[in-house]
KEVEX-483238 format. One record per residue: x, y negated, z negated of N, C-alpha, C in turn. Coordinates in steps of 0.05 Angstrom, whole numbers, plus 5000, padded with zeros to 4 digits. Layout:
BEGIN
XYZXYZXYZ...
***
This chain:
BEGIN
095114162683092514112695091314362707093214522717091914732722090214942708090914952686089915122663086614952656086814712665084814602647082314672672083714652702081214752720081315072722082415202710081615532704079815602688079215382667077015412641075415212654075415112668072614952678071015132694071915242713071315512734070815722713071515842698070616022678067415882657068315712649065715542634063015562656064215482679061815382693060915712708061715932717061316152722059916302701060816192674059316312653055816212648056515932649053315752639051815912668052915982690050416062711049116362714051516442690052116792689052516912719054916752726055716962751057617052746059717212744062317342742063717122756066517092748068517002763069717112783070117402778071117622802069117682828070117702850068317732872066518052867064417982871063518332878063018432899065418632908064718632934063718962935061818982958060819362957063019462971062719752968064719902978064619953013066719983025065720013051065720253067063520333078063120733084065720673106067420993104069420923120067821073152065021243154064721273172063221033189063620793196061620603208062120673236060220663249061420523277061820273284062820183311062119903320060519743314057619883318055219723317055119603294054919833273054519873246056119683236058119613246060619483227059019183229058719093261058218793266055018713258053118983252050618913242051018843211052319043203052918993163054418693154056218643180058018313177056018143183054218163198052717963214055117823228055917913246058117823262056617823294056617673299055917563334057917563351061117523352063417653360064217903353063418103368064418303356067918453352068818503329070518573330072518763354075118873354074319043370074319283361075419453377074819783366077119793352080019663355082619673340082719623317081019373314080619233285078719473269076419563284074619713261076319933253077920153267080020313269080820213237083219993245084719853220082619963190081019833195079719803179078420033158078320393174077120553168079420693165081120663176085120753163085120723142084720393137085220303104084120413084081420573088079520603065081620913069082021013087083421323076086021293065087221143072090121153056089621103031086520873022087320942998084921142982085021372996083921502983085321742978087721722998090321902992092421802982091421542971094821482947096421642925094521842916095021922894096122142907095522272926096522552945099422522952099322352966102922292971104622292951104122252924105122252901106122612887103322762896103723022887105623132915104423112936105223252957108323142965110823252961113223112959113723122988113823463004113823443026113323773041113123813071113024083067115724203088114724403069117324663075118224733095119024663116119324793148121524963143121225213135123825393131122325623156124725833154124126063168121326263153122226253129119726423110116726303112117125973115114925803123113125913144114925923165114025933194112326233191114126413182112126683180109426633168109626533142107426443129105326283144106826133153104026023176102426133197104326323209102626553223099926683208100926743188098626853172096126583157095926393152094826213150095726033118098626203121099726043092101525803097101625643081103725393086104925313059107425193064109225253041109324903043110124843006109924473004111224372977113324352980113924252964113024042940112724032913110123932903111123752882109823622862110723462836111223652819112423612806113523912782110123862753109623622757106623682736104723752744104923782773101523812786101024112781098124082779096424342783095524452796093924662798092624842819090424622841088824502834086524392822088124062832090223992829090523712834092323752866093923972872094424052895092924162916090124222910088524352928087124062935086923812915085123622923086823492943089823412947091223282957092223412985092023712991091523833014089323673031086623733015084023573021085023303032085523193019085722973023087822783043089723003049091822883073090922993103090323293097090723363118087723493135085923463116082823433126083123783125083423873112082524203105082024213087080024463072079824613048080424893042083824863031084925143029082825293007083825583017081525793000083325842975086225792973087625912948089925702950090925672930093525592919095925692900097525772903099225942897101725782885103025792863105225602850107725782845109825672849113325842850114425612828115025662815116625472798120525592804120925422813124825452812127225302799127325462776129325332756131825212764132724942765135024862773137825052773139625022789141725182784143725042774145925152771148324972755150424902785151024762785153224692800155824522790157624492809160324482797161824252814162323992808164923952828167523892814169824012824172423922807171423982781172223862764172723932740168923892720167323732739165023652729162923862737162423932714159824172718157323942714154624122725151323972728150324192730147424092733145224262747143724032773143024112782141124102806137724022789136523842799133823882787132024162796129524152773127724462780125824302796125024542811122724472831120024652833118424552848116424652843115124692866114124972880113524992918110625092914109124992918105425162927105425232955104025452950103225612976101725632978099525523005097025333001095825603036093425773015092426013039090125763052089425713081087925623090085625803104083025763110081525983121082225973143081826253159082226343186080926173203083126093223083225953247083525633245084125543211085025283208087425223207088525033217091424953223093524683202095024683198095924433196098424333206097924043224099524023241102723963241103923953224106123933208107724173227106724453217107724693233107324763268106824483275105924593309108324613312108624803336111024873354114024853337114524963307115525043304117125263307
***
């Protein structure tokens, strides 16, 4: 029976030509308060936690794909120098590019580095007992930011 009211709802969405799928518009992640409860026509207004929620959601997923390239970053000693100077070290996806690492910087950590720099490091072999391997290869970008921008990962390191 169910199938038979799935094609009734499709038949009848069709004869009116409305889509079956909702259309919903996109929502600006900068709203304010006001803005939020004027666009809902909402007479309770939300509060500021909920609109928050709400403007979180639209950035996470606009950095889904970033977390994916960006594996994690480097807090080494060589790092820390590098950050003095406005470099930061990050461990990365072994396919990504110049170009798909500079967007995912953008996109996590609200900067626009001026350069990106790639180290490729060939796995090594290792050994236990009688069983030899390798280690997987990796891949580190070194991401120059302009003078006097930060990222907070390296505070008080």
């Amino acid at each position: 029976m169910g199938l038979f009211d799935k094609l009734k709802t499709k038949s009848a969405a069709s004869s009116h030509n409305v889509s079956p799928r909702s259309t919903k518009q996109p929502v600006k992640a900068d709203l304010t308060l006001a803005e939020l409860k004027q666009e809902k026509g909402l007479e309770s207004a939300p509060t500021l936690a909920q609109a928050q929620k709400a403007t979180n959601k639209i950035s996470k997923d606009d950095t889904k794909g970033a977390y994916k390239i960006l594996i994690k970053p480097l807090v080494t000693e060589k790092g820390s120098y590098f950050a003095a100077s406005g470099k930061y070290l990050f461990e990365v996806y072994p396919g990504a590019n110049k170009g798909q690492i500079k967007k995912a910087i953008e996109a996590v950590y609200g900067v626009k580095p001026v350069k990106v720099n790639i180290v490729r490091l060939p796995g090594k072999s290792v050994r236990y007992g009688k069983v030899t391997g390798t280690t997987k290869d990796q891949k580190k970008a070194i991401v120059t930011l302009r003078k006097g921008e930060t990222i907070e990962v390296y505070e008080g390191v």
